[in-house]
KEFIZA-750811 format. One record per residue (C-alpha): chain; x, y, z; residue number from 0; residue in one letter. Coordinates in steps of 0.5 Angstrom, whole numbers. Example, Ala and Ser with C-alpha at 12.3 -4.5 7.8 and 13.67 -1.06 7.14 Angstrom:
! residues 2
<r kette="A" east="25" north="-9" up="16" nr="0" rest="A"/>
<r kette="A" east="27" north="-2" up="14" nr="1" rest="S"/>
***
This chain:
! residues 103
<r kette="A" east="67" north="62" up="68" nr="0" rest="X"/>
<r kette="A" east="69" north="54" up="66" nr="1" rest="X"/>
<r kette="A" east="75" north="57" up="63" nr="2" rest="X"/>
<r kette="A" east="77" north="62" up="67" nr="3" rest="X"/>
<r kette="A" east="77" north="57" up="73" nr="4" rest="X"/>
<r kette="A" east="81" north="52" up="69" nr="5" rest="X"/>
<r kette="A" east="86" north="57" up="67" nr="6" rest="X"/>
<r kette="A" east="87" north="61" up="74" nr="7" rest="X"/>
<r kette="A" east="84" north="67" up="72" nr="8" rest="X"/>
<r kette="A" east="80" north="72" up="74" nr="9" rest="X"/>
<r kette="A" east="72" north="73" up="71" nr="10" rest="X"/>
<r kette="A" east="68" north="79" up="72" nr="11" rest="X"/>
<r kette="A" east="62" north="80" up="70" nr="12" rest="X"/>
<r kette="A" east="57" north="86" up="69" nr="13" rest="X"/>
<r kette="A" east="49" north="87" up="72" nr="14" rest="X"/>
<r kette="A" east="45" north="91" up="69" nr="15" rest="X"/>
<r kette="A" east="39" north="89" up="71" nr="16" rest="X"/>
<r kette="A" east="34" north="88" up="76" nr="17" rest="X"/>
<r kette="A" east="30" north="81" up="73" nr="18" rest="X"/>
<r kette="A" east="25" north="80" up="78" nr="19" rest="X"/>
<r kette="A" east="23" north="87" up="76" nr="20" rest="X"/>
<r kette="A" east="22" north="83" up="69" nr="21" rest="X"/>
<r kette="A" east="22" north="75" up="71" nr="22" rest="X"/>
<r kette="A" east="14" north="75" up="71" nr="23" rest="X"/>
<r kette="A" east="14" north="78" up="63" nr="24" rest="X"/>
<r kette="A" east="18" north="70" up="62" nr="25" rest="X"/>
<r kette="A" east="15" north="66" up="66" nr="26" rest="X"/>
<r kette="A" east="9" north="69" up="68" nr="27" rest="X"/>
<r kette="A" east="6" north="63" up="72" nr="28" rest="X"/>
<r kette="A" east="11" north="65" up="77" nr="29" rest="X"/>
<r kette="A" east="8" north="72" up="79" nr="30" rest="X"/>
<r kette="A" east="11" north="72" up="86" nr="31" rest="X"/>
<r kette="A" east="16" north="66" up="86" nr="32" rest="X"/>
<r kette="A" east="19" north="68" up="80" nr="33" rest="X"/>
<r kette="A" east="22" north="75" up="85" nr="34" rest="X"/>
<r kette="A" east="26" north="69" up="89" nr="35" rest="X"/>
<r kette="A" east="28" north="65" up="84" nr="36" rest="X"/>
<r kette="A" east="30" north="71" up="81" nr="37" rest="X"/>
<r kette="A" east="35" north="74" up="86" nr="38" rest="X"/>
<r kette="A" east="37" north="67" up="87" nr="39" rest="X"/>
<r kette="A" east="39" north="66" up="79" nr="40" rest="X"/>
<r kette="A" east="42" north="73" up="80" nr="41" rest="X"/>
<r kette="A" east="46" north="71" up="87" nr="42" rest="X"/>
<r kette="A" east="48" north="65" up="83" nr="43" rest="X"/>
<r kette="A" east="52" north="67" up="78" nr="44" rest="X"/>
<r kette="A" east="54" north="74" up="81" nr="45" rest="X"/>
<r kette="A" east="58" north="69" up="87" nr="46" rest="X"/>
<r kette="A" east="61" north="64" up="81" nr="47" rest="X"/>
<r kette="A" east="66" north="70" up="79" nr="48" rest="X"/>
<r kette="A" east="72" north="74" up="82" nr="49" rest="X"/>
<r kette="A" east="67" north="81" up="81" nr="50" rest="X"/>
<r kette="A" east="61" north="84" up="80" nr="51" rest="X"/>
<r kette="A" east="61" north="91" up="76" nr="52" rest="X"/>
<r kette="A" east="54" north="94" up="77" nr="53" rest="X"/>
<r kette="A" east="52" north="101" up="74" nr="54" rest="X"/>
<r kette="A" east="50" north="105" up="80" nr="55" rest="X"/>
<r kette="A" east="49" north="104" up="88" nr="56" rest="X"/>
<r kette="A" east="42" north="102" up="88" nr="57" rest="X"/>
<r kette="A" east="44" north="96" up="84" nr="58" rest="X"/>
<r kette="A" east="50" north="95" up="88" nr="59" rest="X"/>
<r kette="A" east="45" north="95" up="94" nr="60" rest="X"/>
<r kette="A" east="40" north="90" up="90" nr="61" rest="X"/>
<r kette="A" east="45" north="85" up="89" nr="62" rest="X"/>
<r kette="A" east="48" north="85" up="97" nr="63" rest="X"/>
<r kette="A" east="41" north="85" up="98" nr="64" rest="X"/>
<r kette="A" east="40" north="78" up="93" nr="65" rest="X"/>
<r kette="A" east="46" north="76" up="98" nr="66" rest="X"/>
<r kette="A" east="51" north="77" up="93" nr="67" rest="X"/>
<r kette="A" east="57" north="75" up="97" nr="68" rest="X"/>
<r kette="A" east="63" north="77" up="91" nr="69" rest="X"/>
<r kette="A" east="66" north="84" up="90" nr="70" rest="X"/>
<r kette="A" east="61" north="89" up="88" nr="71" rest="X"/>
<r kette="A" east="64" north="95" up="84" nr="72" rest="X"/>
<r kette="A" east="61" north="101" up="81" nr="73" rest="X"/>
<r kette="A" east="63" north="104" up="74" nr="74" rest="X"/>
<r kette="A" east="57" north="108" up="72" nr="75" rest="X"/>
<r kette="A" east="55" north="107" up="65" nr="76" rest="X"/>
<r kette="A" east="52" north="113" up="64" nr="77" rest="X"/>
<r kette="A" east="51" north="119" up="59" nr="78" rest="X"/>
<r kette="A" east="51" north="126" up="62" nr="79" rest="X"/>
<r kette="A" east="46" north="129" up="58" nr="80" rest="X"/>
<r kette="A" east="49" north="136" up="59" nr="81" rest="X"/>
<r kette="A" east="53" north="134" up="54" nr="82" rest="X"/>
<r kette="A" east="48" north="134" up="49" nr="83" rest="X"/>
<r kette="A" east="44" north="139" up="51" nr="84" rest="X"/>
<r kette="A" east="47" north="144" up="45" nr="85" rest="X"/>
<r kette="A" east="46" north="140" up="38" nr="86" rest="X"/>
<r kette="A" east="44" north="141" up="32" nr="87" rest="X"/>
<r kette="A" east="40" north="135" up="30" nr="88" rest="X"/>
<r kette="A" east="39" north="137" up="23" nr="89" rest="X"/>
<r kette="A" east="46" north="138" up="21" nr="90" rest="X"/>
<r kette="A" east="49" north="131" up="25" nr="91" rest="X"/>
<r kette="A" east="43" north="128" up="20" nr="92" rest="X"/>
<r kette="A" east="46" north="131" up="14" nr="93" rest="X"/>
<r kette="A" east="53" north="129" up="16" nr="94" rest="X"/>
<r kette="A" east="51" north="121" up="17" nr="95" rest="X"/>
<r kette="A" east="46" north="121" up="11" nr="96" rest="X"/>
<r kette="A" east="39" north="120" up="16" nr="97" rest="X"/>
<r kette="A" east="33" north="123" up="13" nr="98" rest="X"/>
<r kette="A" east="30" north="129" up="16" nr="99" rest="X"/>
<r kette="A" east="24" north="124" up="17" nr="100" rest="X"/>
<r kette="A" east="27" north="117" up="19" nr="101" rest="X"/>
<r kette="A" east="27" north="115" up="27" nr="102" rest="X"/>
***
C-alpha cells in the first residue's frame, strides 16, 4: 500500500473472509472483543486501498457494516457446480496419473 501511495497508484484488495468468525481460534482470550477488534482491523485495512473486491453480497453487507467507507465491489469467486455434475472420476484420475485409492 506504501508503494502504491508513494507511486500514485491505485491498490485493491480482496476479502474473503469473516475474522470475527475465526478471531477467538487465535487469540481466544479475547471471545467477545476479539469481534470488535476484528471488525476494526478489517475496517482499517479495507479503507487503506482504493477498493475492496468481496465474493458475494453478504460479504459486502459485512464490511459496510464493519464501517468499511472505500468502494465495495462483488466479483463472485465461485464455481457452478452444474459444471461438474457429469464427470467421470475414474478416467480424470487415469489421465493425471492419481491412484484409484488416494484423496
Amino acid at each position: 500500500m506504501r508503494w502504491a501511495r508513494k507511486h500514485g497508484l491505485p491498490c485493491v484488495e480482496t476479502y474473503h473472509t469473516l475474522f470475527e468468525e475465526y478471531f477467538h481460534h487465535y487469540l481466544p482470550f479475547l471471545r467477545s472483543p476479539g469481534c470488535g477488534a476484528a471488525r476494526m482491523i478489517s475496517r482499517q485495512e479495507c479503507d487503506g486501498v482504493s477498493a475492496v473486491i468481496a465474493p458475494s453480497s453478504a460479504m459486502k453487507s459485512a464490511l459496510i457494516g464493519y464501517g468499511v467507507s472505500s468502494p465495495i465491489h462483488i466479483i463472485p469467486t465461485g464455481l457452478r457446480l452444474a459444471d461438474f455434475a457429469v464427470c467421470d472420476g475414474a478416467a480424470f484420475r487415469a489421465r493425471h496419473g492419481i491412484a484409484p485409492s488416494a484423496r
